[in-house]
Structures are given as structure tokens and as C-alpha cells.
C-alpha positions as CSV (number, residue, x, y, z in Angstrom):
1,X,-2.7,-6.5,49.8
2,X,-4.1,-9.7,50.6
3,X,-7.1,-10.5,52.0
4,X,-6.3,-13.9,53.5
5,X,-2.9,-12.3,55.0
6,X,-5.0,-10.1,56.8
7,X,-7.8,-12.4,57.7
8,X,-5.0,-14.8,59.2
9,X,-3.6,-11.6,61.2
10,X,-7.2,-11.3,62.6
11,X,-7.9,-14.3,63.7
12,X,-4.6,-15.0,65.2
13,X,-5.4,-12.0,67.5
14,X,-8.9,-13.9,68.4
15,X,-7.1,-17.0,69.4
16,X,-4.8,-15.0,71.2
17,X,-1.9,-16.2,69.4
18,X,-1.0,-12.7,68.4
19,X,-1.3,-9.4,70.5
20,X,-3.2,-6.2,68.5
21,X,0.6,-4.6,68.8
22,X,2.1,-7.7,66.9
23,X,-0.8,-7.4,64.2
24,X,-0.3,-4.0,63.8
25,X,4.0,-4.1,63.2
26,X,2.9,-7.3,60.5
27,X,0.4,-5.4,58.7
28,X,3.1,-2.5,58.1
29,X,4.9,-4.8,55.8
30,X,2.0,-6.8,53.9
31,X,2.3,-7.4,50.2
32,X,1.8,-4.1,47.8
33,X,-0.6,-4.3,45.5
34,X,1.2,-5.8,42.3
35,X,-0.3,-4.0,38.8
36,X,2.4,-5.6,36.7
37,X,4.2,-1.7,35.5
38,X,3.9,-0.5,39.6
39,X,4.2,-2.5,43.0
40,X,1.9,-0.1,44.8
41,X,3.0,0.5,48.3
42,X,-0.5,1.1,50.1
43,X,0.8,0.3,54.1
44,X,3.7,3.5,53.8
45,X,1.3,5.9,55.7
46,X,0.7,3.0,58.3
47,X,5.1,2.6,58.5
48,X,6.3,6.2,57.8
49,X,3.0,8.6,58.3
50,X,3.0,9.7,55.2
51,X,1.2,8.0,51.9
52,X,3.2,7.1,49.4
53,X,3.6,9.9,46.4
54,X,3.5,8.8,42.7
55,X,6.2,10.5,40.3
56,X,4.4,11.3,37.1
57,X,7.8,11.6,35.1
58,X,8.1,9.1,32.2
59,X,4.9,7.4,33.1
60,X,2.3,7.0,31.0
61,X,-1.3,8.8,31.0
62,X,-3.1,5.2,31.3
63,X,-0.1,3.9,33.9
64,X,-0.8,6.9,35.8
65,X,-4.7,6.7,36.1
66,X,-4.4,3.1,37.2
67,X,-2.0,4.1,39.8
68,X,-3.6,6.9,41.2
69,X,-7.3,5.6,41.3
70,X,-5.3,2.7,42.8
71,X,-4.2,4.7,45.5
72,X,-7.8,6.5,45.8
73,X,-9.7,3.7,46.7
74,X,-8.4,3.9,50.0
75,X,-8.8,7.1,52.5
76,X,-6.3,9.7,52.7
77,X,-4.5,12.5,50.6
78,X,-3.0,11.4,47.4
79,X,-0.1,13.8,45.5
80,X,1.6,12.7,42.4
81,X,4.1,15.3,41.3
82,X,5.8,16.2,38.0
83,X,2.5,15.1,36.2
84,X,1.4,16.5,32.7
85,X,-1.8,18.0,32.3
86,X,-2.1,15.0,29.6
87,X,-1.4,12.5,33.0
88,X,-4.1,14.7,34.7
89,X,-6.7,14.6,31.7
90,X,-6.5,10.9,32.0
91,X,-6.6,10.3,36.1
92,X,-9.5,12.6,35.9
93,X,-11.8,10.5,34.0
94,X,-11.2,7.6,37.2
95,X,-10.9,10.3,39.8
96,X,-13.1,13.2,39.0
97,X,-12.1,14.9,42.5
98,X,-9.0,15.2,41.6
99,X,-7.4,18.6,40.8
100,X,-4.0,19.8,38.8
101,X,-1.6,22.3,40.3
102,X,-0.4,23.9,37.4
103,X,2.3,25.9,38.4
104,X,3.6,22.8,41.0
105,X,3.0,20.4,38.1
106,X,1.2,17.9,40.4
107,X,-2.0,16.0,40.8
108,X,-3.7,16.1,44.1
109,X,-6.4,14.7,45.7
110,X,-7.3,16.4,48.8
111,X,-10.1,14.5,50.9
112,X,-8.0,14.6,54.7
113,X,-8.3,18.6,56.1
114,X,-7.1,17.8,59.5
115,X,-3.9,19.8,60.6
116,X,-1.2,17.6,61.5
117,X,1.8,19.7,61.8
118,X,2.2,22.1,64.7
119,X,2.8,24.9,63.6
120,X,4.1,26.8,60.3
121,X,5.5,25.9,57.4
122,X,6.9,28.7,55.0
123,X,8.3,28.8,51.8
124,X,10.2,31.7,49.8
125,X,11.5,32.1,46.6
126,X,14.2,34.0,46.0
127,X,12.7,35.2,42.0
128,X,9.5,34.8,40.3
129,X,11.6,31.8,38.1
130,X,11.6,29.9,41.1
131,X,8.0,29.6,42.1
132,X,7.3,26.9,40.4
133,X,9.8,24.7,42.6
134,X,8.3,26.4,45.6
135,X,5.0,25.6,44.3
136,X,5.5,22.1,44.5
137,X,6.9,22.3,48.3
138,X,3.9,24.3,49.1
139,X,1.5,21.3,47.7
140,X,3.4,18.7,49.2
141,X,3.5,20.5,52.9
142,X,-0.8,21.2,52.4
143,X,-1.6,17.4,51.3
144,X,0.5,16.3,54.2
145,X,-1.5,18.3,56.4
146,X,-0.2,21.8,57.3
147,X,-0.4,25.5,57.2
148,X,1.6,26.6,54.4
149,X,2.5,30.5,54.0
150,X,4.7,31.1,51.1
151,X,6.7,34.6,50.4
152,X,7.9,34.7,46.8
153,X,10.3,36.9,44.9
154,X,12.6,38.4,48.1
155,X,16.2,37.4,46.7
156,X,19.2,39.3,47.7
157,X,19.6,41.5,45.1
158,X,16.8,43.7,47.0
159,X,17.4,42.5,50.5
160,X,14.8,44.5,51.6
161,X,12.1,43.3,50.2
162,X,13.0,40.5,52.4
163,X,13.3,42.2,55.9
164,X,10.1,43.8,55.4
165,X,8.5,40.3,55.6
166,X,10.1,39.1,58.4
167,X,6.9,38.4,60.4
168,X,6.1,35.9,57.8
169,X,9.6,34.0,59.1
170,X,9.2,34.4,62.3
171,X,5.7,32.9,62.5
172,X,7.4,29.6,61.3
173,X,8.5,26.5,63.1
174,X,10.2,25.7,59.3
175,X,11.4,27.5,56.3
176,X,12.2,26.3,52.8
177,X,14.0,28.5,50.8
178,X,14.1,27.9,47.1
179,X,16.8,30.1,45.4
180,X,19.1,29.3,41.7
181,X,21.4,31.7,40.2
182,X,24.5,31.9,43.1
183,X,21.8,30.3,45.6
184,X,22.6,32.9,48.7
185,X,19.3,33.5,49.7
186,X,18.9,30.4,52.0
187,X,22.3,31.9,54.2
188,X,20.4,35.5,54.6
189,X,17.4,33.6,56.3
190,X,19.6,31.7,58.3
191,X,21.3,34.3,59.8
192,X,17.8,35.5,60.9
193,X,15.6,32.8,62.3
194,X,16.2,29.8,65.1
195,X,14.4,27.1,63.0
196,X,15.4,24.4,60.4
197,X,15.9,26.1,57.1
198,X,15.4,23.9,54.1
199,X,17.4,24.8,51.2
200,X,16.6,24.0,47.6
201,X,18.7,24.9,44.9
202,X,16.8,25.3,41.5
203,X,18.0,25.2,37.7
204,X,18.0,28.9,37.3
205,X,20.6,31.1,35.9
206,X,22.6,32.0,33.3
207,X,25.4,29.6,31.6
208,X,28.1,29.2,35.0
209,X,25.0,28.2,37.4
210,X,25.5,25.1,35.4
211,X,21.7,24.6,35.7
212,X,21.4,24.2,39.7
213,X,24.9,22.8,40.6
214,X,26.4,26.5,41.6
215,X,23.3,26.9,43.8
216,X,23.6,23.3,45.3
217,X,27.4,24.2,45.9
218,X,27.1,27.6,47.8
219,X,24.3,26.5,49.8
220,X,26.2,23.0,50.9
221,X,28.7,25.6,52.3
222,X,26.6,27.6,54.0
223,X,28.0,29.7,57.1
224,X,24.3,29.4,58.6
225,X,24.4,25.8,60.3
226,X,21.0,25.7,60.5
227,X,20.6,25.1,56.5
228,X,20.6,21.5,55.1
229,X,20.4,21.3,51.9
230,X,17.7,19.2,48.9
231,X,18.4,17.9,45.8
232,X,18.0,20.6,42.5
233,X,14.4,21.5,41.7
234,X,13.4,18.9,44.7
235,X,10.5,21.2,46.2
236,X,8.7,17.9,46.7
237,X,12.2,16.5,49.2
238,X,11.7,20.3,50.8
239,X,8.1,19.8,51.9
240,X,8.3,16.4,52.8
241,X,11.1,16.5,55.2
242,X,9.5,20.1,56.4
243,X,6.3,18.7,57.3
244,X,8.2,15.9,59.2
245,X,10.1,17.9,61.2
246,X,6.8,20.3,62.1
247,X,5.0,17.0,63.4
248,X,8.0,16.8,65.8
């Protein structure tokens, strides 16, 4: 950002050249903070509502400390997902609040508590091999600032382990459903709720699941139309656009 851009914007509104509405739009698209390896983007939570969310894969330990203490040094929840504990080890020594979600494979720095969503957000797994994709929907939904009740292992192959939790669905204002191997799981919850289910295929399954695309294919033609449908493995997409919609 910088600092004579915004000193400009202030003084413009002084002189009343430029109304506190007009300053506010122009300081939504300021310059990023340029680190030479990343263009930090510190005005997205000013544009969008949300911050912006770092993407540890193929970065480097040392690019990824930079980044996120970066991002730290100004107020707000900061998530960075698909980080190594060897990424984690290294932002740690610049952030010491920081924590690692092992099974979600993300970094988080939680220092905003306030509830911004209203109401629910839940997640289910269809097996125990897909928590870890549920996981990191579960992380992103908390850091942006909701209550998060997750219901893991309920696939279809014993439906009733589903429909005897179906207070835990009916509570929410979204569900995310996380399901691999022939991916029916987000249809069944469909069928049973009037809310936005979130589907997420995941890369589990044996040699015709072709690592996710099977799943990604049957829930696309889902006969529930209140499924849409994420990205393979994209838990982070899933609790994004969830806690989106439960700000509505």
C-alpha cells in the first residue's frame, strides 16, 4: 500500500474534494503490497469481505513466512491452506500465534471471534478418507467467522447412520457434503433438507473413480437441484462460498 495514496485520499476528503463514500470505493483498489515472489492483496476484505487466503502449494517455507507475517501485521483472520508442517515450522518463528490444522493441512491465525454468519454451517463426510477435505471446509467456514458443526463418516452404504443425525442437518442454513468413490451422498441430503447443499467431490476410490472425476460427474447430475457442485478436494471453494451464502 502506499502511504502517500492514502494521505492524498485523506486530505482530498478535508478539502472536500472527495466525499468519505468516494475515499472508501478508491481505497478498495490501492496498490498491493509488492514482495517481488507475491503481489499481496491486503484491501480484498475491504472489496469482497473476506481476506485474502494464501495457497501453501509449491511455495517455499521462507516465501511463505514472508507472506503470511505480511498478512499478520494487519487485523483480521489469516488462513493459508495446503501448507506443510515444514511451511508452518517456518511462519511460526515470525508469527508465534499461529497454529497448524493437521488434518485440514492449513495454517491459521485466529485473532477475529466475532460471528458473522447467521446461522449454521455443516459439513459431512461421506467416509473417514474424506475428512481431511472436510477438514479444510470446516477451517475455512470458522476463520471466516461461523458456527461450524461437522458429521463425518454417514455415506450411503449405511444410510442410516445418516438419518439418525438428521437434527445436525436440519439445524443448518448450509451443508457441504464431501463424498469420493461414486459421490451419491450429496443427492441423499438433498432430497432431505431446503437449504444450499455444497457438494465436493474428493480423490477417493478405487481405479474407475479416476481419482475424483466419477464423483465430480454424478454429483454435476444430481436430481437434487439444490446441489452445486466444487472443484475435487476443494473444501477450501466449499467453505468459502458456504460462509457467503450464511452472511446473506
Amino acid at each position: 500500500m502506499n502511504p502517500e495514496s492514502i494521505r492524498d485520499l485523506f486530505q482530498r476528503v478535508r478539502r472536500g474534494k472527495l466525499s468519505p463514500d468516494e475515499a472508501v470505493a478508491r481505497l478498495r483498489h490501492l496498490p498491493f503490497e509488492d514482495l517481488g515472489f507475491a503481489k499481496i492483496d491486503h484491501h480484498r476484505a475491504l472489496r469482497v469481505g473476506m481476506p485474502e487466503v494464501v495457497f501453501g502449494q509449491g511455495k517455499t517455507p521462507a516465501q511463505m513466512a514472508q507472506i503470511f507475517s505480511r498478512l499478520a501485521r494487519h487485523e483480521g483472520n489469516i488462513l493459508a491452506t495446503r501448507a506443510s508442517k515444514e511451511q508452518f515450522s517456518a511462519v511460526r518463528k515470525k508469527v508465534r500465534k499461529a497454529e497448524y490444522r493437521e488434518l485440514a493441512r492449513a495454517i491459521v491465525l485466529a485473532r477475529d471471534q466475532q460471528k458473522y454468519g447467521k446461522g449454521t454451517i455443516a459439513v459431512v463426510s461421506a467416509g473417514t478418507s474424506d475428512i481431511a477435505v472436510a477438514e479444510e471446509a470446516v477451517v475455512t467456514a470458522e476463520v471466516m467467522g461461523n458456527n461450524v458443526e461437522h458429521l463425518y463418516d454417514v455415506g450411503v452404504a449405511g444410510i442410516h447412520r445418516l438419518l439418525a443425525n438428521r437434527g445436525t442437518l436440519s439445524r443448518a442454513r448450509v451443508i457441504i457434503v464431501c463424498a469420493g468413490m461414486e459421490g451419491a451422498l450429496p443427492s441423499v441430503v438433498g432430497g432431505m433438507v431446503g437449504v444450499p447443499v455444497i457438494a465436493v467431490p474428493t480423490s477417493v476410490g478405487y481405479g474407475a473413480a479416476f481419482k475424483g472425476v466419477a464423483a465430480l460427474l454424478g454429483m454435476m447430475n444430481s436430481c437434487a437441484s439444490n446441489v452445486t457442485v466444487v472443484n475435487i478436494d476443494n473444501g477450501f471453494g466449499a467453505g468459502y462460498v458456504a460462509s457467503l451464502i450464511n452472511r446473506l
